[in-house]
FIROMI-501153 format. One record per residue: residue in three letters; x negated, y, z of N, C-alpha, C, CB in turn. Coordinates in steps of 0.2 Angstrom, whole numbers, plus 2048, in hexadecimal, padded with zeros to 3 digits. Atoms other than C-alpha are relative to their C-alpha. Glycine has a CB too. Example, Ala and Ser with C-alpha at 12.3 -4.5 7.8 and 13.67 -1.06 7.14 Angstrom:
2
Ala7FC7FA8007C27EA8277FC806800805800806;Ser8047FA7FF7BC7FB8248048058037FE8027F9;
***
This chain:
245
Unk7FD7FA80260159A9127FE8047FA800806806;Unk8037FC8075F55A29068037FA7F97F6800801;Unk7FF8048055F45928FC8088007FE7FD7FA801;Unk7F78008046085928FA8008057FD807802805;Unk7FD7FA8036085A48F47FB8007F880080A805;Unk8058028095F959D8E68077FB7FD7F67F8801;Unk7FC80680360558D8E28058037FD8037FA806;Unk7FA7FC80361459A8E07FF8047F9803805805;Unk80180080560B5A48D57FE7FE7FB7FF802801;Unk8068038056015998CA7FD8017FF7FF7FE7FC;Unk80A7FE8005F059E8D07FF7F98047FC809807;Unk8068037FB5EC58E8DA7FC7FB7FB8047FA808;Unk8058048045E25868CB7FA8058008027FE7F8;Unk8087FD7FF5D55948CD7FF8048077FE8067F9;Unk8047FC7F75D859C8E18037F780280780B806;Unk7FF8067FC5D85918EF7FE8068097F97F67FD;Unk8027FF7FB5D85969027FF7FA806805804800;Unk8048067FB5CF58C90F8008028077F87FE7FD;Unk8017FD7F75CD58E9257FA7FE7FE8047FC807;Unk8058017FE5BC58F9287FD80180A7FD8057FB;Unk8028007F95B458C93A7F88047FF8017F8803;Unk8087FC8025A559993C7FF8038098008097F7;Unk8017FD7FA59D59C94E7FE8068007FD7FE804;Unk8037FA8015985AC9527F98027FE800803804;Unk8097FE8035845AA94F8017FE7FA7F97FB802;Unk8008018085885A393E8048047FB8027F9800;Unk7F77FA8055965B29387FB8027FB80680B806;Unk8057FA8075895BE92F7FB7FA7FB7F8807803;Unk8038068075805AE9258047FC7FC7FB7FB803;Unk7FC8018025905A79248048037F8803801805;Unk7FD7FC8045995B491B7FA8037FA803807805;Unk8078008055885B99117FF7FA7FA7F87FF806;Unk8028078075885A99068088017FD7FF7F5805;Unk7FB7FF80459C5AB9027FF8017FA803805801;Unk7FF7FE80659A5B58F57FD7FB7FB7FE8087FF;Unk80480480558D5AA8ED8047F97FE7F87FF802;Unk7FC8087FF59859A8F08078027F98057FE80B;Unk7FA7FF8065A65A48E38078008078007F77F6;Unk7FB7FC7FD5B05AB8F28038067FE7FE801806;Unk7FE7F98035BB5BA8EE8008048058078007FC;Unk8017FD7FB5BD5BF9008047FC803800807800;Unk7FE8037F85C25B99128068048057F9800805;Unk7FE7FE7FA5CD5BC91F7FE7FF8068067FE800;Unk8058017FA5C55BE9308058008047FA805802;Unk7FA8017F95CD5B99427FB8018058057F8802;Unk8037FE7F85C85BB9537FB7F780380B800808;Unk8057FB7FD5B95BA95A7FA8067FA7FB7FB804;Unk8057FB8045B15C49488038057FC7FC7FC7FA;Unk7FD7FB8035BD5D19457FC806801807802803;Unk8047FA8015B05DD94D7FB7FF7FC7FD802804;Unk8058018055A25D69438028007F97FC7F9802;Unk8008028085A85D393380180A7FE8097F97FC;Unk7FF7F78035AB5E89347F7801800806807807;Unk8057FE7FE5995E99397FB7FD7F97FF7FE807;Unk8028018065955E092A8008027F98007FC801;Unk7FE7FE80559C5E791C7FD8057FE805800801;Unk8027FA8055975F390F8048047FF7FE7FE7FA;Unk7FA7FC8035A85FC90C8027FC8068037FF7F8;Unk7FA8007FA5B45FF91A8038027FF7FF802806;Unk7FB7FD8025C46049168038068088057FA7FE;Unk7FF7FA7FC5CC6149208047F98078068087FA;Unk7FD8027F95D760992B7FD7FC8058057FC7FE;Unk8048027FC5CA5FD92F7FD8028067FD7FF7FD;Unk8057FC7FD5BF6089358028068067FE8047FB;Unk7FD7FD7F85CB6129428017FA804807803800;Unk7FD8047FA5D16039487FB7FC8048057FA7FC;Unk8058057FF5C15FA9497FE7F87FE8027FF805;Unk8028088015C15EB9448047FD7FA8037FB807;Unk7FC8038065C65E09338017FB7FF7FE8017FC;Unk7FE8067FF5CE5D29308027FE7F8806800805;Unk8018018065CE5D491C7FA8037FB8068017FE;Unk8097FF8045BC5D39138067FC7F87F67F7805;Unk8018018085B95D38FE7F98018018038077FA;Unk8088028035A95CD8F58018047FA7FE7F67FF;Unk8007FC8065A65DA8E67FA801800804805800;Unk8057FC8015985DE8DD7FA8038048038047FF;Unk8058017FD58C5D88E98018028097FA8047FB;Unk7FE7FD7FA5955E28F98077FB8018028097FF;Unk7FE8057FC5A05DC9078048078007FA7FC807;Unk7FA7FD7FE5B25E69088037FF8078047FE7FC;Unk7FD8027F85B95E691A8068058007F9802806;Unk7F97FD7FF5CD5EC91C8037FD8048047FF7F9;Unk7FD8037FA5D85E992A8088017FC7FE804809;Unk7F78008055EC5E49228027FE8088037F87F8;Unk7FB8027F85F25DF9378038078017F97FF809;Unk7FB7FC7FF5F75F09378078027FC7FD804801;Unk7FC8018046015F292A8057FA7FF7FE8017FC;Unk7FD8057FF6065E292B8068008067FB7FB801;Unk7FC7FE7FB60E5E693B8068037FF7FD803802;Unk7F87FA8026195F49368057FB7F97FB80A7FA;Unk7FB80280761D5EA9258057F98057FA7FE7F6;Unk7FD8047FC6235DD9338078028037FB7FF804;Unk7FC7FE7FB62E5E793C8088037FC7FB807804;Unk7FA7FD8026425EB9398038057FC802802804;Unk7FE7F88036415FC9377FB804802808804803;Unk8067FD7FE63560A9377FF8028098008077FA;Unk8007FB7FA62F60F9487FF8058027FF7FE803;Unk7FF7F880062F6219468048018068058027FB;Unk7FC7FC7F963562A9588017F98038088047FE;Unk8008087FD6366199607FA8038067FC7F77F9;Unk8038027F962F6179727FC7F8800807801808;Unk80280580262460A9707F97FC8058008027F8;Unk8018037FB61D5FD97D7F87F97FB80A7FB803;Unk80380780360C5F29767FB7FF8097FA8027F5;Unk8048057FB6055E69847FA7FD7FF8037FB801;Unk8048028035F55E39827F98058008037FE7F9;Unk8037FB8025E35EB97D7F98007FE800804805;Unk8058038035D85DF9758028037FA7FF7F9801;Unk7FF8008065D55DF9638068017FC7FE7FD7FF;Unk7FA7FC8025E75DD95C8048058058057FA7FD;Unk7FD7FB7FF5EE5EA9667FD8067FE800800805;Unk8017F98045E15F695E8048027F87F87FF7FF;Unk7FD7FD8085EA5F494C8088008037FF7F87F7;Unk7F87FC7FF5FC5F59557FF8088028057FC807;Unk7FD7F97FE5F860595D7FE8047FC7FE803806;Unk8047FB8055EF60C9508088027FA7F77FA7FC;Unk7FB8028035FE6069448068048038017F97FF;Unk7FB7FC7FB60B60D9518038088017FD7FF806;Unk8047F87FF60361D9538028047FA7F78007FF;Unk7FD7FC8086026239418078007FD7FD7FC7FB;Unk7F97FE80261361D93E8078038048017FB7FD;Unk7FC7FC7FE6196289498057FE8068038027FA;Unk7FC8037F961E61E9597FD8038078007F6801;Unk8047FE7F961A62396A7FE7FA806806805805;Unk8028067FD6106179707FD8008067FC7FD7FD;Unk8008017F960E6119827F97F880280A800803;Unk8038098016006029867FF7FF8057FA7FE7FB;Unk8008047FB5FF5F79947FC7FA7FE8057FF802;Unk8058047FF5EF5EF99A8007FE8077FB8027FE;Unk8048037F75EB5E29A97FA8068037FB7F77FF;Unk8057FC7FF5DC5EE9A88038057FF7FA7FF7FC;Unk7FE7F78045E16009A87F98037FD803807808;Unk8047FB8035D16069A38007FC7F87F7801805;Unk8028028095D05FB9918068047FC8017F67FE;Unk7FA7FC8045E360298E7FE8097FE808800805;Unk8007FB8015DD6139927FB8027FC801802805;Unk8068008045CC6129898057FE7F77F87F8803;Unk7FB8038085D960B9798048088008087F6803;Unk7FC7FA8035E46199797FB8077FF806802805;Unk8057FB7FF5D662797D7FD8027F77FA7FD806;Unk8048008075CE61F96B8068037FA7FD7F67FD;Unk7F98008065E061C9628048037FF8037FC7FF;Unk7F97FB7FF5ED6259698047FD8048068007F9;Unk7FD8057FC5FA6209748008038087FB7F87FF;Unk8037FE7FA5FC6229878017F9805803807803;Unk7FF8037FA5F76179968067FE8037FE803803;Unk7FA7FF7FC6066109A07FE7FA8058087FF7FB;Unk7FE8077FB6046049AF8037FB802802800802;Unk7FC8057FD6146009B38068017FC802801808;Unk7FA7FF8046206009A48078038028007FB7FE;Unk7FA8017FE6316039A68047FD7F9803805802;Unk8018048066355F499A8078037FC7FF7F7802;Unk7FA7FD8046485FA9957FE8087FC806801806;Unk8037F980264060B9907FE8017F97FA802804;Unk80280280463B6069818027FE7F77FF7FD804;Unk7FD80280764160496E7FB7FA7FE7FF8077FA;Unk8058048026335F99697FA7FD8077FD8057FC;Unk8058037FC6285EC9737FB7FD7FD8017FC805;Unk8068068036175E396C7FC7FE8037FC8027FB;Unk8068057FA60E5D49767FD8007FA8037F8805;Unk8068008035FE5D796F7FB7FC8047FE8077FF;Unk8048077FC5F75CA97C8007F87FE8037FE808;Unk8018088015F25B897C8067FC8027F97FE804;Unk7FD8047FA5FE5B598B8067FD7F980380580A;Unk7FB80580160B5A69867FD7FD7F98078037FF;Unk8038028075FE5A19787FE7F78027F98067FE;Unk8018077FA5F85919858078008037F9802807;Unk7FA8017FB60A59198C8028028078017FA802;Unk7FF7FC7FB60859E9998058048017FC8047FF;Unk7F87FE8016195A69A07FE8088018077FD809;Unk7FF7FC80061A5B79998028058078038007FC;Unk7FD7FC7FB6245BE9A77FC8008058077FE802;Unk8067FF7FA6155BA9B47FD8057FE7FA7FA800;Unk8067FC8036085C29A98008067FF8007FE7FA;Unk7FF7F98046115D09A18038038048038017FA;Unk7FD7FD8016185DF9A78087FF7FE7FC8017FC;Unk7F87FF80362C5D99A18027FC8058027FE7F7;Unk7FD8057FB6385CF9A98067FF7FB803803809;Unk7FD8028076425C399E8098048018007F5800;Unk7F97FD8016565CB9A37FF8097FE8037FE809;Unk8017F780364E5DE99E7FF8017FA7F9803803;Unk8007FF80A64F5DD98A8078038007FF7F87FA;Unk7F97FD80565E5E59828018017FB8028047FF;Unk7FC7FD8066685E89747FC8037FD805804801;Unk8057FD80365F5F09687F98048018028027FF;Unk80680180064F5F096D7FB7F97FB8007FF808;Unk8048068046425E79617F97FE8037FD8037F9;Unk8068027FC6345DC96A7FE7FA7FB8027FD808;Unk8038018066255D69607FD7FB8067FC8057FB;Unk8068047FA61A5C69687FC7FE7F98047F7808;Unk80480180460B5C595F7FD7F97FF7FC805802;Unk8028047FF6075B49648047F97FB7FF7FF809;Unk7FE80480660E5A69588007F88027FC8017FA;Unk8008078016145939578057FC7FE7FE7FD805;Unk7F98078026205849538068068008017F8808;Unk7FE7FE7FB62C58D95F8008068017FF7FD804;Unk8027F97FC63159F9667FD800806806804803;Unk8027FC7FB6285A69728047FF8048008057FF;Unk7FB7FD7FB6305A79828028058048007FD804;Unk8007F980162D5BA9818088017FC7F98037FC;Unk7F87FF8076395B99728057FF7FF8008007FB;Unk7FA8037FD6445AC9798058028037FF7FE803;Unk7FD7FC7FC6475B89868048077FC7FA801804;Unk7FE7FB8046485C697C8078007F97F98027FC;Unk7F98018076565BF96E8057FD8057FF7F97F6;Unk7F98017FC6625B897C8038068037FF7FD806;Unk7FC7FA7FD6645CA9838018047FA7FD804806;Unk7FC7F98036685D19727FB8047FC803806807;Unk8077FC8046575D896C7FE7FD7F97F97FF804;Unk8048038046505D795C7F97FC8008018037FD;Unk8077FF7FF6415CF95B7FB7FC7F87FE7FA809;Unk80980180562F5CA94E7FE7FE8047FB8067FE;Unk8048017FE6265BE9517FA7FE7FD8037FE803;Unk8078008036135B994D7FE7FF7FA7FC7FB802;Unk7FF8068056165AE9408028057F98067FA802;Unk7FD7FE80261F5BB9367FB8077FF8067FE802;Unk8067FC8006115C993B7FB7FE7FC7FF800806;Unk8068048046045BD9338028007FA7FF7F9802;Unk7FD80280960E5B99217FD8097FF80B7FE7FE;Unk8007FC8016105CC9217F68047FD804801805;Unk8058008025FD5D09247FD7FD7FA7FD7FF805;Unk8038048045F85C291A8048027F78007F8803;Unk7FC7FF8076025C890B7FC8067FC808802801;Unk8047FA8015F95D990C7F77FC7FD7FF806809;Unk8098058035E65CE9098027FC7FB7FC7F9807;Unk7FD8048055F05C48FC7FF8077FC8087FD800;Unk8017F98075F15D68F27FA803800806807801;Unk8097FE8025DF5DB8F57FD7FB7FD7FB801807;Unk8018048035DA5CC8F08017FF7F88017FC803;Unk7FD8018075E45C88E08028037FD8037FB7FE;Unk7FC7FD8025EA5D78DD8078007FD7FD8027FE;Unk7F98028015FB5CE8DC8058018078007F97FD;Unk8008007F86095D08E88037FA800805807805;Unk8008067FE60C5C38F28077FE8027FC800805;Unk7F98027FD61C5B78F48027FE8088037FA7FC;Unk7FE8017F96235B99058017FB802804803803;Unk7FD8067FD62E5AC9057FD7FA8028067FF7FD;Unk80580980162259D9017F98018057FD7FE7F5;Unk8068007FA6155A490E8058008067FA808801;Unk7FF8017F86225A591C8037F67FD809809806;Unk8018088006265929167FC7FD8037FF7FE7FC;Unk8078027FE61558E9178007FF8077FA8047FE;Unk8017FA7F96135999288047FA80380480A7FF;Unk7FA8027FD62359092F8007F98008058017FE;Unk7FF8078036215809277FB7FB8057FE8017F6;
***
């Protein structure tokens, strides 16, 4: 994805982006040599979204509420740490969700940059956890309230911020919904990504709903770290290629 939006611009003779595999004992020695290697900065994923914040020199404002960062800079001897998942999010989404009743599933890590994102932009957010105490410990920090037992039509906005259907797990066991309860103009987000919809989102565009899904969540973020990085903005269309491709 990245490397498409170099090739488009005609930076891939001097950037390049690469996957790196780094276990958790090796993250902070890991990321410690970068800069000297003539890294400009990284994008971090799950399991060192909390650590790469812990490590950083500079924390951006968003970061730092949300928790956890998923876009590092190497500058001037310091370690930048910024989170673009949230934003990314919103710049994902249809239309603003302002006044929107809004449904995020979930209450790990990415559910902290949706509610946080949610929140501020003015949606009334509602979150559902298998655990009720992690949702309610999540909204207590971010905003938001507790809910149990949804009432999935109720809703303007849904976001599966879970793992479930990421291993081929049936949503409709897992979650909270039931595939004949979407509607019409409702927008449902499944954070999880592959080949193929979702069978959340399967569900969700046979009855009529709009829906977003991972893949399209991901370009977005990753476009926001494209502009911190090269201070250029980034082409959409040749990262959701990539992305898609």
């Amino acid at each position: 994805m990245h490397n498409a939006a170099l090739a488009e611009l005609g930076m891939a003779g001097e950037w390049g982006y690469e996957a790196i595999d780094v276990a958790p004992g090796g993250f902070e020695q890991r990321l410690g040599a970068m800069p000297r290697q003539g890294f400009a900065g990284a994008n971090v994923t799950v399991p060192h979204k909390g650590a790469a914040l812990a490590i950083a020199d500079l924390l951006s404002e968003t970061a730092r509420e949300i928790g956890a960062a998923n876009t590092l800079t190497f500058a001037g001897g310091e370690i930048g740490a910024d989170n673009t998942d949230a934003a990314g999010l919103l710049n994902a989404l249809p239309a603003s969700p302002a006044g929107k009743r809004a449904l995020v599933l979930g209450a790990g890590g990415a559910a902290r940059a949706v509610v946080w994102a949610l929140v501020r932009a003015g949606a009334e957010v509602e979150v559902w956890n298998r655990t009720e105490l992690r949702s309610r410990n999540l909204c207590e920090e971010l905003g938001g309230r507790p809910v149990p037992g949804p009432d999935q039509g109720a809703y303007g906005l849904i976001v599966n911020s879970t793992a479930v259907g990421l291993r081929g797990e049936d949503p409709f066991e897992e979650l909270p919904l039931a595939a004949g309860a979407f509607a019409p103009g409702q927008v449902v987000m499944d954070m999880v990504y592959g080949a193929e919809p979702t069978r959340l989102l399967a569900a969700a565009r046979e009855a009529g709903a709009a829906v977003v899904d991972g893949i399209e969540i991901l370009v977005q973020q990753g476009a926001l770290s494209f502009r911190i990085w090269t201070g250029r903005e980034a082409p959409l269309d040749a990262m959701r290629a990539a992305a898609r491709g």
